[in-house]
N, C-alpha and C positions, 0 to 999 in steps of 0.2 A: 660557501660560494657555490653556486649553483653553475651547472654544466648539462651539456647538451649527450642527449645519449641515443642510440639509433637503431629500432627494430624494425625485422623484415617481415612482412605478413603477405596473407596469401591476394590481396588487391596488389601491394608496392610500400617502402618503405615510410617509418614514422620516425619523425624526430622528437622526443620529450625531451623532459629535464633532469636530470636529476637534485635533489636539493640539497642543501647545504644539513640536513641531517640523513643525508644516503637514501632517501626513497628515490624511486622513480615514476614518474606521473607521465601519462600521455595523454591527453584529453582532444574530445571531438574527432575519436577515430570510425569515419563511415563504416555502418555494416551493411549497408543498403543505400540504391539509390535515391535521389531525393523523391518525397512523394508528393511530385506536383508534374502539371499538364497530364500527358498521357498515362505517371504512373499514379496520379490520383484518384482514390478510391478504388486500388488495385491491389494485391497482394504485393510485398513487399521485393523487387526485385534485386541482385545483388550488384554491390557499386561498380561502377567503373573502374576495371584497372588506372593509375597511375605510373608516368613517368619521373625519375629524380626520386628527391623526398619529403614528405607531407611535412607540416609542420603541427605538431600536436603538442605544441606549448599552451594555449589555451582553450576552454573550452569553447566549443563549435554551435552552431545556431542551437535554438530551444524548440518544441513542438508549438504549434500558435495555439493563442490562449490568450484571455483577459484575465489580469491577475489584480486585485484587492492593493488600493495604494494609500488609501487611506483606512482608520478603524482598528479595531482589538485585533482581527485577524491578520491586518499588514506587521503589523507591530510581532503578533506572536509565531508567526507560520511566515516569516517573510520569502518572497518567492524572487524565481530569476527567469527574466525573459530576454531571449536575444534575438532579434531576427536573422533570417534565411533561409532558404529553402531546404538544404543538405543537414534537417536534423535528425533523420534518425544513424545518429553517431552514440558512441558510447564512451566511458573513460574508465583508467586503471592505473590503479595504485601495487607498487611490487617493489620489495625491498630488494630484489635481484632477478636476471631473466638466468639461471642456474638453480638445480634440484628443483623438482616437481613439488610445488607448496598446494596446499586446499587452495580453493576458489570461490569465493562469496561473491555473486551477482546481485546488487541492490533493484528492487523495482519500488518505484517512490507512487505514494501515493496523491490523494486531491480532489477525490471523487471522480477519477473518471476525465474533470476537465481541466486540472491544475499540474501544475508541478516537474519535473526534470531533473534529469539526472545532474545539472550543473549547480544544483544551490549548493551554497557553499559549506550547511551545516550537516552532507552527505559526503565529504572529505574522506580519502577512504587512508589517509597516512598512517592511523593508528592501526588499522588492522594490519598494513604491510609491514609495519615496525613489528608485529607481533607474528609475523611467519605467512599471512595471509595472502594471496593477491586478490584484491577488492577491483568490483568493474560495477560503475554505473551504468546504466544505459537511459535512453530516451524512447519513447513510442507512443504513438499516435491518439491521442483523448479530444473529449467530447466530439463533434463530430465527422472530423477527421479520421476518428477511430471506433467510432463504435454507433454513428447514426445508419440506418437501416429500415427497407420497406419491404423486403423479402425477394427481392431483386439483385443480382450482384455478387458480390463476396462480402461478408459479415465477415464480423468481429477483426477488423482490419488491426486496432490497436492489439489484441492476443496473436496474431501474426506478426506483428511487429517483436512483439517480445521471445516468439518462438526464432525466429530470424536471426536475435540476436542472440540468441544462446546455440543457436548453431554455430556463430562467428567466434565465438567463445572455444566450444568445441573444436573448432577447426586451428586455434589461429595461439590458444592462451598459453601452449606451448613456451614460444615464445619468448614471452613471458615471465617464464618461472611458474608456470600456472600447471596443475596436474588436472586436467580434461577428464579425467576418468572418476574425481574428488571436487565435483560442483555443487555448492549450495545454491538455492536461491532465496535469498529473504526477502519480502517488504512491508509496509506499513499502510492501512486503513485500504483504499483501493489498494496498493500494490498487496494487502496481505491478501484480500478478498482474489487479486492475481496469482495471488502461488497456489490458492488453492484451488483455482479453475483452470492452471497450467497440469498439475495432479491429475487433474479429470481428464484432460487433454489425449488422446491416442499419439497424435504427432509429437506433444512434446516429452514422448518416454526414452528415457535413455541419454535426456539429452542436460539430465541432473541428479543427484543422489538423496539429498535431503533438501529439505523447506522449512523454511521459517515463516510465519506467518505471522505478525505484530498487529493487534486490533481488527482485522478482517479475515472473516471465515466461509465458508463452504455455503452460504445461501444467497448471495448478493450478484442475480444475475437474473435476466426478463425474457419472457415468451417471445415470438416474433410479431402476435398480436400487439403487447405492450406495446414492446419494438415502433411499429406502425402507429399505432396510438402516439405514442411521443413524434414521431414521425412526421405524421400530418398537422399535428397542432403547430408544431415548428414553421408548418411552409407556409399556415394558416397566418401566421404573426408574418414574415415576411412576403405574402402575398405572391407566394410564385406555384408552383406545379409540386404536388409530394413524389420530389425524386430527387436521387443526390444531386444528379445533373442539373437538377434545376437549383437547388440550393446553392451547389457548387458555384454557379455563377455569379452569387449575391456578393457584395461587397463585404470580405472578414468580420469588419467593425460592426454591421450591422448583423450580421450571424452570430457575434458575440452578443450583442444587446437581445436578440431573440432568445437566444440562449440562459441568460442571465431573466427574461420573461418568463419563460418556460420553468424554471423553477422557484419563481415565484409564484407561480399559477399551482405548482404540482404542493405544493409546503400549504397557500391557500385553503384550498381543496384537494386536500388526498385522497381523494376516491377510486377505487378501482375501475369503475365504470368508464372514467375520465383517463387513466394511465396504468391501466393493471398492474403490474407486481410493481411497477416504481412507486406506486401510491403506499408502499409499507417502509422503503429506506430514502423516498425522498429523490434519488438519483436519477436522472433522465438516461444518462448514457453509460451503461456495462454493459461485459457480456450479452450474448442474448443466444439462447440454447436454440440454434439452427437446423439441428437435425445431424448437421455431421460432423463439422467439428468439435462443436459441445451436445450432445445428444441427451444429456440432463442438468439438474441443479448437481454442480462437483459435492454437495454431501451424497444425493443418491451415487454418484458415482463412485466415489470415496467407500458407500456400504455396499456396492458391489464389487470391491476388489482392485478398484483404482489406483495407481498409486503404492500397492500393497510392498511394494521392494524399497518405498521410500521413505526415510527417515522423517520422521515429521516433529517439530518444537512447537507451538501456537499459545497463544494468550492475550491477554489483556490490560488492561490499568484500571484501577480499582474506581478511578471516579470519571470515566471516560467521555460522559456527556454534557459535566461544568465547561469544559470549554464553548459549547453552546449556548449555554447558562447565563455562565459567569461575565464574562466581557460585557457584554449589551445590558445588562442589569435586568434580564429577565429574571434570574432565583428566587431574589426575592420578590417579585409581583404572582409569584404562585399563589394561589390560593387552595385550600381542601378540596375545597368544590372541582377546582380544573385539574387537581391532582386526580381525582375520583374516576372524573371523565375520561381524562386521559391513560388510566391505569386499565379502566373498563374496555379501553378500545383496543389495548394489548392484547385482550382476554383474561385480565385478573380478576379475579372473584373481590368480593370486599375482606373476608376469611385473608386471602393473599398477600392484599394491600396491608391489610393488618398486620402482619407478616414481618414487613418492610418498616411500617410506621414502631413495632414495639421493638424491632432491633434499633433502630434511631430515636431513642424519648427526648432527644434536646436536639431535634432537629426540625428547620422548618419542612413545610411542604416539597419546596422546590428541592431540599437536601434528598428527600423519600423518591420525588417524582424523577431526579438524576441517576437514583440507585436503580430504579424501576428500570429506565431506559436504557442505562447502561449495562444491564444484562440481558435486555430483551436484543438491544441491537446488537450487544458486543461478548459478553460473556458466556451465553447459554449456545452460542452458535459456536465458538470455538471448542468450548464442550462436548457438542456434538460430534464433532471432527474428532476429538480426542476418543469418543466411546464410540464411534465407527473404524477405529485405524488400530492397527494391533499393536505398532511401536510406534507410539507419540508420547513427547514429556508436553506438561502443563504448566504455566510460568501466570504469575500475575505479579504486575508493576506497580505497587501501593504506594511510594516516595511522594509528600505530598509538596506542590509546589506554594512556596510563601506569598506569591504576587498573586492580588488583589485581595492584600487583606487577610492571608491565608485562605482565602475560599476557594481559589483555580483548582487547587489539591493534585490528586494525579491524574492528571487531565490527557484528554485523548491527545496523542503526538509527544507528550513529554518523557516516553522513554529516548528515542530518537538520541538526544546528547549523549543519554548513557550506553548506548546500543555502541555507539560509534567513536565513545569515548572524547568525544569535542564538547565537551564541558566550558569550554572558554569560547567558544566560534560566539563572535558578536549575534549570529542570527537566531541562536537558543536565548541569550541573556535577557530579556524581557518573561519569558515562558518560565524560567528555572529559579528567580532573583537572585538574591544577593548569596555567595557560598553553596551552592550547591555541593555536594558530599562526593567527594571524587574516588573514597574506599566503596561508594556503590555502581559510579561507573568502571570500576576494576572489575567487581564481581559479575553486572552485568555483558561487560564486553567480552571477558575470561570465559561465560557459559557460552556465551555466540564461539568466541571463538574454537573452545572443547569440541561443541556439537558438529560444526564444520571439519573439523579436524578428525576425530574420534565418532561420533553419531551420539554421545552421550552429554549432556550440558553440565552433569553433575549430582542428576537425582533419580530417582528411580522414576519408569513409565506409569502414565495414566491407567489405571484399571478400572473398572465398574467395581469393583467388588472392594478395592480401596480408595478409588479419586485423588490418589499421590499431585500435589502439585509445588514450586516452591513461589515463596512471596518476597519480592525483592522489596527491601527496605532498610533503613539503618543498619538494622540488624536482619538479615534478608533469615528466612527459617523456612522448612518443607512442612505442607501443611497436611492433614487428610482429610477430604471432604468440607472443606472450607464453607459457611452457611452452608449447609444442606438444607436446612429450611426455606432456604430460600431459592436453591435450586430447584426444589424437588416442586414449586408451585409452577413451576413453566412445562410438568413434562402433560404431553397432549397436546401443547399450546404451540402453532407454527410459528 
């Protein structure tokens, strides 16, 4: 039976729930005021005190965004939108507000223009059952958070998230939360977040380790770029390149420009046309400003960034079937477009070969998903690991049986097992039928080790050995996992 429970924080009191298996949940608690009229496209200001007390039984609006409602991707990644103004709110899971427990901050990813702390397959029960206090949060994407012409304040979505790990700080107490024992984890943009948080001057101090899940230390754009996506945008809706003038346009149709804009950049990848987005595709990250972010977080990372903080990072072994697989492009590969597009990587043919004699019964599009998934996902988190002096290595091999067994271990499908929601209706399309619930133990167990302890369970990444562990049925630590096929990427940006 479910009952009402009631914390004091430094704005005015929350009311959550407790539920009928003893967690306690607070959801849509403001860290910030909302960011609309005067504080739009403004640094993140702090809420308004309240009077009485709040009610944080459910969750609170979502950041705006047009979310996929029909296709593979609704179906596997399903998303949650809610409107109102007052979202950058966060939520938390905590099995008691007594003794100082770890604290895991999830930061969800979407490229940049998707996603929210409210879906409901980011539930954070299982880790507070397990000693944890888990806080989602929400913050400002696509161009709410990260459109920019070199005017103004940048990177408004990483202020966002800095904001809210100061409220974290200040407040998680509270809680049951020990402030002094914060991780931060996320996935795909949110990992590509933990490690540009790393880089960060402002956000030191303000966590202890990162977790980084599919995104690494390279996924962020000049202020050239910046501008270049910039004006193309104003160019489709026909106004002025400035936010202010964007900012006027009607949402729906700043979505649909939006949603043009990378169709155009996937098109034509060209640098000439959108500098560094023309290599990940993404129109809106990061964008290395000069002060806030003053490099790409790997050079920062190899200058010492970060260097007090515990770092976990990895990957999934077949991360870019999800691109593949659904739409039935795989199999319309052909050799020839494998070739081209391996070349454009910068693989040699020697490379590609590489690829293709570790796979002899695979087709093209099996070789050209391996290709990619290391160029855009493996080799970069790698990198991370042989710039950082205490980082473990993890790869998520579990392959998934839906579609045919081809999805395999597709980008996003650690996600259930991180979080241990192995049943949440919104993974069951992505994981199929029985999913193996002895690997979501193992997997949630090392999150939760490393959060707790800074250790997952295996020894650190070395150059000299490449220690990493592979989570699978039988999950095993590996060393130097294909080095053949790492060792063809090194030179290669």
């Amino acid at each position: 039976m479910e009952s009402l429970h009631t914390i004091t924080t430094q704005y005015g009191d929350v009311s959550g729930i407790k539920t009928s298996n003893g967690i306690l949940t607070f959801k849509g608690i403001p860290y910030a005021a909302p960011p609309v009229g005067t504080n739009r496209f403004q640094p993140p200001k702090p809420p308004m005190p309240w009077t009485g007390v709040k009610d944080a039984t459910a969750y609170g609006a979502t950041p705006p965004q047009i979310t996929p409602t029909t296709g593979p991707f609704a179906e596997l990644l399903p998303n949650v939108v809610i409107p109102g103004d007052d979202y950058l709110n966060l939520n938390i899971w905590t099995l008691s507000t007594t003794k100082k427990k770890p604290v895991m901050v999830f930061i969800y990813g979407g490229a940049f223009t998707l996603g929210s702390g409210a879906v409901p397959g980011y539930d954070g029960s299982s880790f507070a059952r397990d000693g944890v206090v888990l806080v989602t949060i929400n913050y400002r994407i696509g161009i709410e958070g990260f459109l920019w012409f070199g005017d103004g304040v940048p990177n408004l979505g990483m202020l966002d998230q800095i904001a809210a790990l100061k409220w974290v700080r200040d407040n998680i107490s509270n809680f049951g939360g020990d402030p002094d024992n914060v991780t931060i984890f996320g996935e795909s943009a949110g990992g590509m977040s933990v490690c540009t948080l790393i880089a960060i001057k402002e956000a030191q101090g303000l966590f202890r380790r990162a977790i980084a899940e599919s995104g690494a230390g390279h996924s962020v754009i000049s202020p050239s770029s910046a501008k270049l996506i910039g004006t193309r945008l104003a160019e489709i809706l026909g106004v002025a390149p400035t936010r202010e003038a964007i900012g006027e346009v009607d949402i729906e149709k700043v979505f649909a420009a939006q949603d043009q804009l990378s169709s155009e950049i996937m098109a034509k990848p060209l640098t000439e046309l959108w500098g560094e987005a023309a290599f990940n595709l993404m129109p809106f990250e990061p964008v290395i400003d000069g002060q806030l972010l003053t490099a790409t977080p790997i050079e920062c990372i190899a200058n010492g960034a970060g260097k007090d903080v515990d770092i976990l990072i990895g990957t999934n072994s077949q991360e870019f079937r999800l691109f593949l697989v659904p739409d039935g492009i795989l199999p319309k590969i052909t050799d020839s477009a494998l070739n081209i597009a391996a070349s454009a990587y910068g693989l040699s043919e020697k490379s590609i070969q590489t690829y293709r004699t570790n796979r002899p019964d695979s087709s093209p599009g099996d070789v050209l998903s391996a290709i990619i998934t290391d160029w855009f996902y493996r080799i970069p988190a790698l990198r991370v690991a042989e710039k950082h002096e205490k980082t473990y290595v993890y790869e998520f091999s579990w392959g998934s049986p839906a579609y045919n067994n081809l999805l395999g271990a597709c980008h996003g499908i650690e996600l259930a097992f991180v979080f241990d929601n192995l049943t949440n209706a919104g993974f069951s399309n992505m994981l199929g039928n029985e999913p193996p619930q002895q690997l979501a133990d193992t997997v949630h167990k090392a999150w939760i080790n490393f959060a707790t302890h800074g250790n997952p369970g295996w020894d650190t990444y070395k150059v000299n050995n490449r220690t990493s562990m592979r989570f699978d049925i039988v999950s095993q630590v590996t060393i130097d996992d294909r080095a053949d096929e790492r060792s063809v990427w090194d030179g290669i940006r």
